[in-house]
Backbone bond lengths (Angstrom), bond angles and torsions (degrees), N, CA, C in turn:
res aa  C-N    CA-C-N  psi(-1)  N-CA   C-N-CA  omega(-1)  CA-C   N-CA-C  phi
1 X - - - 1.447 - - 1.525 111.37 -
2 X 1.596 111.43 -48.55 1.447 104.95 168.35 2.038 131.73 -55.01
3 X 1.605 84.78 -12.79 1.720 79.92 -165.93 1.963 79.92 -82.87
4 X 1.219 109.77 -58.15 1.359 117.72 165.41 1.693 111.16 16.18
5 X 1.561 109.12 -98.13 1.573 146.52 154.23 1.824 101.42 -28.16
6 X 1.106 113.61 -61.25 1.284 104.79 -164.43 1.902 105.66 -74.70
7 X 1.752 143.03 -19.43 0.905 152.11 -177.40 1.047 84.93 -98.32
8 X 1.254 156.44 -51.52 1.597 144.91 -172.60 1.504 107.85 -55.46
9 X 1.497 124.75 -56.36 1.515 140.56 160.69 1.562 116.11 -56.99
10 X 0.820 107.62 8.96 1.611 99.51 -161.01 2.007 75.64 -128.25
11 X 1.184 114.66 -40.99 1.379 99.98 -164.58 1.636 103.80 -70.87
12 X 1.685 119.34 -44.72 0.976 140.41 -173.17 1.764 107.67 -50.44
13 X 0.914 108.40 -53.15 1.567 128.70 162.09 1.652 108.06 -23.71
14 X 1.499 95.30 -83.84 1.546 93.42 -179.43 1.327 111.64 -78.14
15 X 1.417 144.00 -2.49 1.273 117.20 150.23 1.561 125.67 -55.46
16 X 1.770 100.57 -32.39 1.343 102.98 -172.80 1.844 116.87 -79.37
17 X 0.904 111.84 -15.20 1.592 136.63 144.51 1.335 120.49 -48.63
18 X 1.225 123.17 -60.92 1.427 109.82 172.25 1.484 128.32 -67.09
19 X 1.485 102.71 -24.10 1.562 120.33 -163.36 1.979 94.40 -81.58
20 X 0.982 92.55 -53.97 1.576 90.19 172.30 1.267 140.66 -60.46
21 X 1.435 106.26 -7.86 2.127 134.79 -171.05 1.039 108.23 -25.51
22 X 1.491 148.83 -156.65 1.095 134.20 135.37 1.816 112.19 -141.97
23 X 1.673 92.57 51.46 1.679 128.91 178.30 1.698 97.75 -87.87
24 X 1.544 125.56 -8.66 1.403 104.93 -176.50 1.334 131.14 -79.15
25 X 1.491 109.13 159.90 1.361 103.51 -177.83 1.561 110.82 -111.38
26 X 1.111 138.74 131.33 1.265 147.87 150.60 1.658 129.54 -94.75
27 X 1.624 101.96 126.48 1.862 94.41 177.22 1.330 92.62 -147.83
28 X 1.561 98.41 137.11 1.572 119.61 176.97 1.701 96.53 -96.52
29 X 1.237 113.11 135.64 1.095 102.94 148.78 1.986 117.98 -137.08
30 X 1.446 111.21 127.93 1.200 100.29 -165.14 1.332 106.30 -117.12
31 X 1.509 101.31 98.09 1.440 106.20 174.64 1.794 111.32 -121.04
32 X 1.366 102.86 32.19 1.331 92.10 153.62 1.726 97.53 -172.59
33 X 1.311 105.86 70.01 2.140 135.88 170.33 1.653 81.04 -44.47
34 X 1.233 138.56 -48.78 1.784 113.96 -138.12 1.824 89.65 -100.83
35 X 1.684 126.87 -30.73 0.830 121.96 -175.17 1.538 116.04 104.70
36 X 1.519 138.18 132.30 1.175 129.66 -140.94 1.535 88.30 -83.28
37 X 1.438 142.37 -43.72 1.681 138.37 -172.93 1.349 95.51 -66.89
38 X 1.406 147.89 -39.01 1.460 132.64 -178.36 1.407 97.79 -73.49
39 X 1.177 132.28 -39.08 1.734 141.99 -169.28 1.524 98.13 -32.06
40 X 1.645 80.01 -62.71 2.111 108.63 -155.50 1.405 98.06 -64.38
41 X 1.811 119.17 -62.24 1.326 120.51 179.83 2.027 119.29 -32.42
42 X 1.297 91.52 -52.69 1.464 102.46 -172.74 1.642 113.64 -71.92
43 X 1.238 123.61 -24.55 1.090 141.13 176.45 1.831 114.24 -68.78
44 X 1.465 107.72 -49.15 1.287 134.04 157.14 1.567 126.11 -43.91
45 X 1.201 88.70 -28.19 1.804 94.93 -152.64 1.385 126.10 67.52
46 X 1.348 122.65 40.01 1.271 133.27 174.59 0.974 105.11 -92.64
47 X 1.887 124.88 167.36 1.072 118.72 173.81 1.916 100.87 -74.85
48 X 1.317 93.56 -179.71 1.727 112.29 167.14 1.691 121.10 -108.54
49 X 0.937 108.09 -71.77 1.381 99.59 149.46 1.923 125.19 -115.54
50 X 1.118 91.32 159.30 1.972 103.39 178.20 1.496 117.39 -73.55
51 X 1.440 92.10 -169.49 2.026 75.91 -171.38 1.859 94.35 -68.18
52 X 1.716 75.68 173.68 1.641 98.17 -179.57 1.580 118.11 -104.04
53 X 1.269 124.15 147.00 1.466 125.05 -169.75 1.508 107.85 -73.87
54 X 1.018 141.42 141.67 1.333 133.30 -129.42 1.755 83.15 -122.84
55 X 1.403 117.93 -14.17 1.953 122.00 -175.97 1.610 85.80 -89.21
56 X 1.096 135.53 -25.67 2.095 126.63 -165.32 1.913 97.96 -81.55
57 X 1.068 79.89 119.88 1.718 91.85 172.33 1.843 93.29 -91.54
58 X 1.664 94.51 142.60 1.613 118.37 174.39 1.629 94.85 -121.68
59 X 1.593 74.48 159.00 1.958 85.18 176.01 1.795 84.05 -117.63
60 X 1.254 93.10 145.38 1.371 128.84 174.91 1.633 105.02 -97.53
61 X 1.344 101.03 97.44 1.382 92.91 172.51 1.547 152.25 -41.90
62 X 1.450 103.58 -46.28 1.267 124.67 149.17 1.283 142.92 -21.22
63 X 1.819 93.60 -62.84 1.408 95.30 -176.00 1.466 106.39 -112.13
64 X 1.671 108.15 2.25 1.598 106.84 -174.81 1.241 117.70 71.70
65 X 1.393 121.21 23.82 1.796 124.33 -162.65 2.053 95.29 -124.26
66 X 1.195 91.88 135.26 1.333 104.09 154.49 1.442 119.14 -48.30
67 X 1.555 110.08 128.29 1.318 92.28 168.98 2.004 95.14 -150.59
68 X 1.254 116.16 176.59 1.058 133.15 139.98 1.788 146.95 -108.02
69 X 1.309 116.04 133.39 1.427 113.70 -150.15 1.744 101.56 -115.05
70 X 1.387 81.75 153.34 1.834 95.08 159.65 1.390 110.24 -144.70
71 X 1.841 117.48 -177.58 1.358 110.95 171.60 1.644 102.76 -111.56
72 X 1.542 107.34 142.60 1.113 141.47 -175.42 1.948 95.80 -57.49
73 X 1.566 111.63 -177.71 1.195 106.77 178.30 1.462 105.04 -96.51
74 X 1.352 132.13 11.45 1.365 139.89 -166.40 1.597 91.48 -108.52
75 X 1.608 118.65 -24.47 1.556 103.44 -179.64 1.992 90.24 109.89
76 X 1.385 122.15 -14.13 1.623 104.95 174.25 0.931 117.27 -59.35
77 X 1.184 120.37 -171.64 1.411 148.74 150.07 1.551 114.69 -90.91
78 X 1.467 114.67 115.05 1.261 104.83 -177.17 1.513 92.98 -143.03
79 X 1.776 112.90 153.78 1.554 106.41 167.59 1.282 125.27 -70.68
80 X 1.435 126.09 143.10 1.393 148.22 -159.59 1.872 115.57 -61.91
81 X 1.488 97.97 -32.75 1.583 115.09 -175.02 1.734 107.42 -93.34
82 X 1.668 113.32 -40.97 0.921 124.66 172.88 1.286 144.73 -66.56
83 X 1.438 82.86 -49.83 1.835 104.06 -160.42 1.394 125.09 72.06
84 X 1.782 111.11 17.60 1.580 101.60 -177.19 1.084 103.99 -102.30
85 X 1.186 136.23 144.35 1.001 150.55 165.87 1.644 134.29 -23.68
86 X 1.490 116.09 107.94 1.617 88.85 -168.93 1.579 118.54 -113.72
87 X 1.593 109.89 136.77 1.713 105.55 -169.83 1.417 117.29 -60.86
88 X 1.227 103.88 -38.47 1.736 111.80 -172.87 1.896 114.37 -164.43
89 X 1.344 109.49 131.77 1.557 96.36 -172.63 1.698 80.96 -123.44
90 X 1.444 97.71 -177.34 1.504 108.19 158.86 1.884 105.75 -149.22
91 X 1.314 81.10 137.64 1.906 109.04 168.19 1.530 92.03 -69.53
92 X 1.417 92.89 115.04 1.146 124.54 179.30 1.458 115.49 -75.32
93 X 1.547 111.61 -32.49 1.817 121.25 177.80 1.303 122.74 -98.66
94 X 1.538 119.96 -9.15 1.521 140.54 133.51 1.580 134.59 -78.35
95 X 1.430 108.78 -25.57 1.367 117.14 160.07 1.789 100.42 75.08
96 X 1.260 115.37 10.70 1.146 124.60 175.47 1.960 120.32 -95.52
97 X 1.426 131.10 133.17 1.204 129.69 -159.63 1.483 97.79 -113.23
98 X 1.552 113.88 145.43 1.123 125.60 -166.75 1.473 104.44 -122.05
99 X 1.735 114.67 153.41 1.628 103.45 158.47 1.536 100.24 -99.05
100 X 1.460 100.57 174.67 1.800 115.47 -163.16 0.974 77.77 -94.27
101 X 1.635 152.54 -84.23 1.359 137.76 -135.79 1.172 121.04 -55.13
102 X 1.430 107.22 -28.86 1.780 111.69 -164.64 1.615 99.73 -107.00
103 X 1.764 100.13 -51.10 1.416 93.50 -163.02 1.886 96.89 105.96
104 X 1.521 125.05 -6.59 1.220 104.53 -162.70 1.782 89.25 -93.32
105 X 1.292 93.41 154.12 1.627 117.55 167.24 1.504 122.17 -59.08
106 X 1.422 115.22 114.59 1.753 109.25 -170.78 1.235 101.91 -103.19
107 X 1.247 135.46 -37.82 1.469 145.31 -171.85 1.832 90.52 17.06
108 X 1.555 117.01 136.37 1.641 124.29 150.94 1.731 85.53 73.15
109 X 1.443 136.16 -4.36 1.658 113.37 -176.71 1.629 90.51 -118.55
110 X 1.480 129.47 36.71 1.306 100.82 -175.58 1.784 90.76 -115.82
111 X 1.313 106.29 145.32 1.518 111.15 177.43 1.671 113.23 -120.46
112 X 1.263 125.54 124.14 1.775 123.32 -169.13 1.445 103.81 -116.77
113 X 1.462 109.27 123.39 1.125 118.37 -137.04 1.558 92.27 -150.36
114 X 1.618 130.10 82.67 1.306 143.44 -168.77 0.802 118.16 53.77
115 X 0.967 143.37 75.20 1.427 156.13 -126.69 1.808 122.57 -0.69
116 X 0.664 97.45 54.76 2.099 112.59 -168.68 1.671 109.69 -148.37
117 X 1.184 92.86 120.13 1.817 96.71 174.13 1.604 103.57 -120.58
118 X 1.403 103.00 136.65 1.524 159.62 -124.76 1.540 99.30 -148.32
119 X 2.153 100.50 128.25 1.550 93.42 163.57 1.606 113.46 -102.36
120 X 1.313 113.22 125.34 1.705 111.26 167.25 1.443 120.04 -60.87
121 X 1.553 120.45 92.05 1.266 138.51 -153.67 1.766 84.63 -60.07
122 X 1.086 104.20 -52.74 2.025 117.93 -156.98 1.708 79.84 -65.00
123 X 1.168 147.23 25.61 1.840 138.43 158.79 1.755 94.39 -129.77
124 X 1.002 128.64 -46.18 1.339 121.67 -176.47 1.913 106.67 -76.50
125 X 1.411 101.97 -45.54 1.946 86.26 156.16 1.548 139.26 -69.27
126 X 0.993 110.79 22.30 1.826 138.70 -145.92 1.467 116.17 18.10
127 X 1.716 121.58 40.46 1.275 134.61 146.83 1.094 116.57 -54.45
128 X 1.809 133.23 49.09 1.150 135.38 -176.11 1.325 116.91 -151.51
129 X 1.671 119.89 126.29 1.426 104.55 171.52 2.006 97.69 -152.08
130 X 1.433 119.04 141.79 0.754 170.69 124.55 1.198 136.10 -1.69
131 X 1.554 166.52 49.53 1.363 134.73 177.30 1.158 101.92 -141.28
132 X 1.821 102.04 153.72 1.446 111.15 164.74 1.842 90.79 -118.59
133 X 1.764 89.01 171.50 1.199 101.91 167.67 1.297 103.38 178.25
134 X 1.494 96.11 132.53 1.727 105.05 -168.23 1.723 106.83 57.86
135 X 1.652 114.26 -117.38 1.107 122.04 -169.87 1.734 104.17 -113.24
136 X 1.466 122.39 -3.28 1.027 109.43 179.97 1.661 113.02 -114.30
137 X 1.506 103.11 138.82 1.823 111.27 -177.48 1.143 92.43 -121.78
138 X 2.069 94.27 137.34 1.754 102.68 157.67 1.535 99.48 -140.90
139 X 1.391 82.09 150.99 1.558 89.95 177.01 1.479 117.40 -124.84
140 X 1.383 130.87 174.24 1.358 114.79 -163.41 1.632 98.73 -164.48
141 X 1.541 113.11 132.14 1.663 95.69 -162.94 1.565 82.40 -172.27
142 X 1.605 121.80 93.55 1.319 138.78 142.63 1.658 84.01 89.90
143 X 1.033 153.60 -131.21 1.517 169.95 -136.43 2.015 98.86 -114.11
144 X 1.210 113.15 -26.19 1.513 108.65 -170.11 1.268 89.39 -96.69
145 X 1.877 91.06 146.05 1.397 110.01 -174.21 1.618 128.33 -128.84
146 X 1.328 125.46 68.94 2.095 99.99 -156.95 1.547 116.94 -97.35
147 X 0.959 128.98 127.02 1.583 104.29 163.98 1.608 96.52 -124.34
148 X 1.388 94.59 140.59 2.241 104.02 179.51 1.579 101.41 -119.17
149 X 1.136 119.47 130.04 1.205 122.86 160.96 1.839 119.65 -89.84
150 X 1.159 135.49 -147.96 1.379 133.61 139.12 1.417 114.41 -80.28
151 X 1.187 126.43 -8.60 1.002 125.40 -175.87 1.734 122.62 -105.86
152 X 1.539 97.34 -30.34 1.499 101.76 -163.13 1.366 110.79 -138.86
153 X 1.080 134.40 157.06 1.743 126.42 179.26 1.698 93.86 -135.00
154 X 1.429 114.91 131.74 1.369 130.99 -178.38 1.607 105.35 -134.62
155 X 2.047 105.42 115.77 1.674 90.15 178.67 1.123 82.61 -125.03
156 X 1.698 130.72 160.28 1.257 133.60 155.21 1.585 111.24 -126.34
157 X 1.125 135.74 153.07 1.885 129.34 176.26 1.741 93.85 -175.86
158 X 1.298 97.45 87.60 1.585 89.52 155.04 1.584 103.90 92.50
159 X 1.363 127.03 -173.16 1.813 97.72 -179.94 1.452 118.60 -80.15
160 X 1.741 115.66 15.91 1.269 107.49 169.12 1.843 116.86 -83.11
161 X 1.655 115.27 138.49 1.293 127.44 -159.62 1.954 87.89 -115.82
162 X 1.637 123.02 131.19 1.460 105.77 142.06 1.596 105.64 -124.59
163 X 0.873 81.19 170.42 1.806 93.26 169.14 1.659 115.53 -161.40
164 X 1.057 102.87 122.97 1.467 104.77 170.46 1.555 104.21 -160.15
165 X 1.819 78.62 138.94 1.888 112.01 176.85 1.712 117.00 -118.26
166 X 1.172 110.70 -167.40 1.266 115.23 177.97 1.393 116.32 -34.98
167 X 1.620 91.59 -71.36 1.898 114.36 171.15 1.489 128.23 -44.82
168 X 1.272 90.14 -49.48 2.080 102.66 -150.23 1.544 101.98 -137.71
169 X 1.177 89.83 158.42 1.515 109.16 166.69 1.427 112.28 -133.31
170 X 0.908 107.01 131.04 1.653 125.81 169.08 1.348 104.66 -92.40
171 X 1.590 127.10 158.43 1.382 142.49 150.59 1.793 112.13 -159.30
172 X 1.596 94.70 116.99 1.599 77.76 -174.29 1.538 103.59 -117.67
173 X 1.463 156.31 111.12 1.113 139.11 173.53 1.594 113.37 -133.47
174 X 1.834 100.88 135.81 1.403 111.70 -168.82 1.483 98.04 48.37
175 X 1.409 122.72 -144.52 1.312 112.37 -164.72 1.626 130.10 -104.19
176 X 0.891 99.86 65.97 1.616 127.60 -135.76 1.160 102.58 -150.82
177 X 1.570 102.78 108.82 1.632 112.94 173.39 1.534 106.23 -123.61
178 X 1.587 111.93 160.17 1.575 104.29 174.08 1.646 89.89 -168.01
179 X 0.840 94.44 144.05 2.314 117.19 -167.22 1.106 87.47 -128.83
180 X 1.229 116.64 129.36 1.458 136.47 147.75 1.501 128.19 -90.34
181 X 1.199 145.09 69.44 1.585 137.93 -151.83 1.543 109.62 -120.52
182 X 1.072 137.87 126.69 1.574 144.91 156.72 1.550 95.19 47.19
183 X 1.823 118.49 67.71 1.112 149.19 149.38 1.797 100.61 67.07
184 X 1.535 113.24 31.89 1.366 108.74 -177.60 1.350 89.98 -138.19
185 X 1.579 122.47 159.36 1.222 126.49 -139.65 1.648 92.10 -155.15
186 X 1.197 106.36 113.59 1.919 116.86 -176.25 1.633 90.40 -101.87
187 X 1.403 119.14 148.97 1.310 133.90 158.40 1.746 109.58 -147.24
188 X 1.369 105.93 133.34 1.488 131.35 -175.36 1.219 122.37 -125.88
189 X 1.109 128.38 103.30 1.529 122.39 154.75 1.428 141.29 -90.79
190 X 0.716 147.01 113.01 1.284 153.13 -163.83 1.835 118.66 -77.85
């Protein structure tokens, strides 16, 4: 009975070993962030969503403030007390973020950018893809390019080039080169 228990545990073991590896692969691909019924609606000129319950508190992204919303006579999104206009809130009990003009769902397309959030059109047009696997991630989104290993970091966007490994760093942009190697630092222009 004991060898029993102990080959039963012993098998369980290395299943739970394999299941945990870190051989997996993961890929997002988001080619449809707004969702095919917001797609069509917005495409239509329909609304996106209907009025709003005037008791549901929204967070206003912006300012991080509770608020409550309605739609304007133009069809916005505007706050309920105010009437100003709002860029983006999020449903707080869906955890999902909205834009004010449309109402369409950005979730994964919002980019914050000095203190200002921005939709990444190239994720909401599903110009976007994604993967890890094992230890290496790349991502890929309109002209920008990264993949990092543990070992190496590779970005590309436009004619700017980086690269950096253990050793060195590369940076090449427009005509503009600069190496970083064993704490000495080359720069070239062309």
């Amino acid at each position: 009975m004991k060898q029993f228990i102990f080959k039963s545990f012993a098998a369980l073991a290395i299943f739970g070993f394999a299941a945990c590896n870190n051989e997996t692969k993961t890929e997002t691909s988001v080619s449809d962030i707004k969702g095919e019924n917001t797609n069509e609606k917005l495409e239509t000129g329909m609304e996106v969503s209907s009025d709003f319950d005037p008791s549901v508190t929204y967070t206003d992204l912006t300012t991080g403030q509770g608020i409550h919303l309605k739609r304007d006579d133009n069809g916005a999104i505007v706050n309920l007390e105010t009437g100003a206009p709002v860029e983006f809130y999020v449903d707080m009990s869906t955890q999902d973020t909205f834009y004010g003009k449309t109402g369409a769902e950005v979730n994964n397309a919002l980019l914050y950018t000095n203190g200002v959030y921005t939709i990444d059109e190239a994720r909401m047009n599903g110009d976007y893809k994604e993967t890890m696997e094992g230890d290496e991630y790349k991502f890929k989104s309109g002209d920008t390019k990264i993949k990092s290993t543990d070992d190496e970091y590779k970005y590309k966007s436009g004619d700017t080039k980086i690269k950096i490994n253990e050793d060195e760093t590369k940076i090449k942009t427009g005509n503009m080169k600069i190496k970083q190697e064993n704490g000495k630092t080359e720069i070239k222009a062309d």
